[in-house]
C-alpha positions, 0 to 999 in steps of 0.5 A, a space after each residue: 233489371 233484377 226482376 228481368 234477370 229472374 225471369 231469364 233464369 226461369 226461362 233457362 231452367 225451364 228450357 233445360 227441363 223440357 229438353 231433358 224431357 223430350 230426350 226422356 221421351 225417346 227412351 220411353 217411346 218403344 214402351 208408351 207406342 206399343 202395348 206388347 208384353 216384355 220379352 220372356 224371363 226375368 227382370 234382368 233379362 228384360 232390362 238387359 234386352 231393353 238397354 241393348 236395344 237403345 244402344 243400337 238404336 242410339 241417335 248420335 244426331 240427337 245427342 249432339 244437339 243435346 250436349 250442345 243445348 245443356 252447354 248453350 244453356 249452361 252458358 246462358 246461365 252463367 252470363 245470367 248470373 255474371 249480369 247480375 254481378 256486374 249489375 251490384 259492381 255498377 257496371 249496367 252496360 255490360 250486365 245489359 250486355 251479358 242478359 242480352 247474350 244470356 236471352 239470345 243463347 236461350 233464344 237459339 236452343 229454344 228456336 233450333 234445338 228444341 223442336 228439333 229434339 222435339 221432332 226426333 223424340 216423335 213428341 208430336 206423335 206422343 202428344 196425339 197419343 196422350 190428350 191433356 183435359 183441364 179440371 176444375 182443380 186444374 183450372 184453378 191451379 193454374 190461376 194461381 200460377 197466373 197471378 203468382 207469375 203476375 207478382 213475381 215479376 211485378 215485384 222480384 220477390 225471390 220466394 214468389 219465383 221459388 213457389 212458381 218454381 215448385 208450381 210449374 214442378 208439380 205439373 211436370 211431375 204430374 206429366 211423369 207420373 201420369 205417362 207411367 200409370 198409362 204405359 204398358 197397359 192392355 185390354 181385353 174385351 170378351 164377348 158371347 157368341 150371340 147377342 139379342 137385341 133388348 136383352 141384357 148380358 154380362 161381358 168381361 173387360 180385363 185390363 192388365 198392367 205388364 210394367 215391372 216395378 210400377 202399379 197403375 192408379 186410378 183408370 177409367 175405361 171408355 169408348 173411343 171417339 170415332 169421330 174426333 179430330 175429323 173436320 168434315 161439312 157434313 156431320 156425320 152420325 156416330 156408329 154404334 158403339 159396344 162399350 156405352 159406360 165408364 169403367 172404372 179400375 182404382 188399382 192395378 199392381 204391376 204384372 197383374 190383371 184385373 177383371 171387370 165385369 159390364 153389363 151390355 145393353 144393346 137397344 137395335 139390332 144391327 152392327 155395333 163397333 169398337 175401334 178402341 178404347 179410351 184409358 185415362 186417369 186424373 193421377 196423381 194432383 187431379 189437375 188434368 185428364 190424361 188420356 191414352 187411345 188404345 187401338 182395339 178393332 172389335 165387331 158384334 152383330 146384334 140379332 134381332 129380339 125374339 122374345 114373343 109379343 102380345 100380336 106374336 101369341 095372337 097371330 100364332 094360333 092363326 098361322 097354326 090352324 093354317 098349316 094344318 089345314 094345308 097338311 093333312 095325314 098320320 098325325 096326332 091333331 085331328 083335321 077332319 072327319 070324312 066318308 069311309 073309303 076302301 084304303 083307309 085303315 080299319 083303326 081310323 074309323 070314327 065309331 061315334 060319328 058312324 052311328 050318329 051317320 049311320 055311315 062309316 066315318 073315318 079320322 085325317 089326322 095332320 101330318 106333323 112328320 111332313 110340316 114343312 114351312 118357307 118363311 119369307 120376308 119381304 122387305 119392300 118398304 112403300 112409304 119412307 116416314 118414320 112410322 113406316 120404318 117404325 112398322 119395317 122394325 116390327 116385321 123384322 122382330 116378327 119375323 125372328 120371332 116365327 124363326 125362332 118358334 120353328 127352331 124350338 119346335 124343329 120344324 123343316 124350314 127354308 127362309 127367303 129374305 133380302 139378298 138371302 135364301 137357304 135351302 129346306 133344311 132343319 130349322 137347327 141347322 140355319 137358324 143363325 144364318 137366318 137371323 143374321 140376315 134379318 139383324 142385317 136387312 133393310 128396306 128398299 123402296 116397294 114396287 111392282 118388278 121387286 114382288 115379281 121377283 119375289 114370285 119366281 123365288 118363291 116359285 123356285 122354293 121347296 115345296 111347302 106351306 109359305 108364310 110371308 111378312 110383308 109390308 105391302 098393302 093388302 091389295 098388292 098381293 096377287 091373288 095366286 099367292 093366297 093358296 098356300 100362303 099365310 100373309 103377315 102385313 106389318 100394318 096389322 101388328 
């Protein structure tokens, strides 16, 4: 009978305690829901707003059932205590009574009470915000309150329920403190303008804590999971995330930031999002992981890489002599020497070769003023295993790379791509665009209507010497293409 009245007031303790909780809650959800800086000027100022604000969003409803639950609650406490007197007086039929109304009281606030105070703190929608992970620490912490509740109740030893007593406090105040170091916190996540594939770049992640008296410790920046908590029979693949590693801020004073910077590493070309990110910290007892989502929609295309490779410096030169040999004029490399005729210029005649001939021999030079190039990427795909999309990735890479080599040489350039074409224009002048449509491309199925399509794009194009990356078969290609076209085929890289 003791060890039952014992237990009933650590019951009725622990239901005030958490009542008073969720009404604490409903003070401090404008502040944990929104991340937004406090209103401008002082801290008074700041203060008076916020205590305006709860007077005029104050919850009458709630604050009833409150009162009502500390009075029930109260009540059940002093039956508790009046059973155990009357218990000691001989009296067992009314200690029975009055520990079995004591245990009703608590049952009522604990049945219709809480939850409802619960349901208007919006504890359920706090609760998704914050996610608890047990520790090892916590783990075994929480064993030892196991086989301390196992005792207390076997034996009624008072300094047993004293020690659970300040066990099950130091988790609550665990919860307090750890709901103060993630309120109030923002991100900043900044990045360049254009990002390469295969290429390393710094970033910039500053996290400021806006509370006004409170620092925060130990926090852990990380990826958002997009897929958690989403129950679907097929699985799907996680998308593409930015921020792929851990940072870690050990502390942050309050009305400050700190800057942290992170090294991105992007292996693909392609889209990568970010659709939060994920604040937690292990302070104060390390018991548990207590995490806050913080919503941060943020999109990055990658461009392809275009740092040359071996097959680029091999196939380079080979596509050089082609151009030249399609243009010929004023230029400085010589294209070919031939007979004299009356409209050449007097200043071109080669002396050398005229009396090696005993003919007069003049000099055509190509004309580098005029080089105008249509790059075309073809992206017909005939297989679908995975080295013909192994072999579809290196055309793509290639074909950034020749876009990229005409952009530094600048070169007049037109690109026709997948679903994307541009006019003759400086290679300057659309070589983003171009690239973002190569980070963005993907095969489709080859066939023989996709390369007659191709052949009126390319016969609508400017006039210039075509180069196209395809990964076709050789004897796919019409032959009225090889004129003025230098073929890339993707097998041959």
């Amino acid at each position: 009978m003791p060890t039952v009245r014992k237990a009933l007031t650590v019951a009725t303790s622990f239901c005030l305690l958490l009542t008073a909780y969720c009404l604490r809650l409903r003070y401090n959800e404008p502040h944990m829901a929104t991340l937004s800086p406090p209103a401008a000027g002082g801290l008074w100022k700041h203060l008076w707003s916020t205590a305006r604000y709860q007077m005029q969003h104050i919850d009458t409803a709630a604050w009833r059932r409150f009162w009502g639950a500390l009075f029930g609650l109260g009540l059940s406490f002093f039956l508790a205590l009046y059973s155990t007197a009357l218990s000691e007086a001989g009296h067992n039929d009314g200690a029975m009574a009055a520990a079995s109304l004591s245990l009703l009281i608590v049952a009522v606030v604990a049945i219709k009470v809480v939850p409802y105070l619960a349901h208007r703190t919006a504890l359920e929608r706090w609760m998704t915000k914050v996610q608890y992970e047990f520790t090892r620490e916590g783990a075994v912490y929480f064993l030892v309150i196991s086989v301390i509740v196992v005792a207390a109740l076997n034996t009624g030893n008072n300094l047993l329920f004293i020690i659970l007593a300040n066990l099950l406090a130091g988790i609550l105040l665990s919860g307090i403190l750890s709901a103060i170091v993630l309120s109030q916190i923002k991100l900043d996540f900044a990045l360049p303008e254009h990002v390469f594939a295969e290429r390393p770049l710094i970033s910039r992640l500053t996290v400021q804590n806006q509370k006004w008296v409170f620092p925060s410790f130990s926090l852990t920046v990380t990826s958002r999971d997009p897929l958690k908590g989403k129950r679907k029979r097929v699985p799907l693949a996680a998308p593409r995330q930015i921020l792929d590693a851990p940072v870690y801020v050990p502390y942050l004073p309050h009305r400050s930031a700190v800057t942290q910077h992170v090294e991105l590493n992007f292996p693909r070309r392609g889209r990568y999002t970010q659709e939060g990110f994920r604040v937690s910290t292990k302070f104060p007892f390390g018991l548990l992981l207590k995490a806050h989502e913080v919503a941060s929609q943020q999109e990055i295309l990658v461009l392809p890489n275009v740092q040359p490779t071996e097959e680029f410096y091999e196939i380079l030169p080979l596509i050089g002599g082609e151009i030249e040999s399609f243009y010929k004029g004023r230029g400085h490399d010589l294209y070919a020497i031939r007979n004299y005729v009356e409209s050449d210029s007097a200043r071109h005649v080669d002396w050398k070769a005229t009396a090696k001939a005993q003919q007069l021999k003049v000099r055509e030079f190509t004309r580098e003023d005029e080089r105008r190039l249509v790059l075309v990427f073809d992206a017909a795909q005939p297989a679908t295993d995975d080295k013909s999309a192994a072999q579809f990735e290196q055309g793509v890479n290639f074909c950034a790379c020749l876009a990229w080599h005409f952009f530094e040489i600048d070169a007049q350039m037109q690109f026709i791509g997948e679903g994307f074409d541009t006019t003759m224009a400086p290679a300057a002048e659309i070589i983003y665009p171009v690239l973002e449509s190569l980070a963005l491309v993907e095969p489709s199925p080859g066939s023989t209507s996709s390369m007659e399509e191709l052949q009126k794009r390319l016969a609508f194009a400017a006039r210039g010497f075509h180069i196209i990356v395809t990964n076709r078969p050789r004897g796919s290609i019409p032959t009225n293409l090889w004129g003025n076209s230098y073929m890339v085929f993707v097998d041959s890289l």
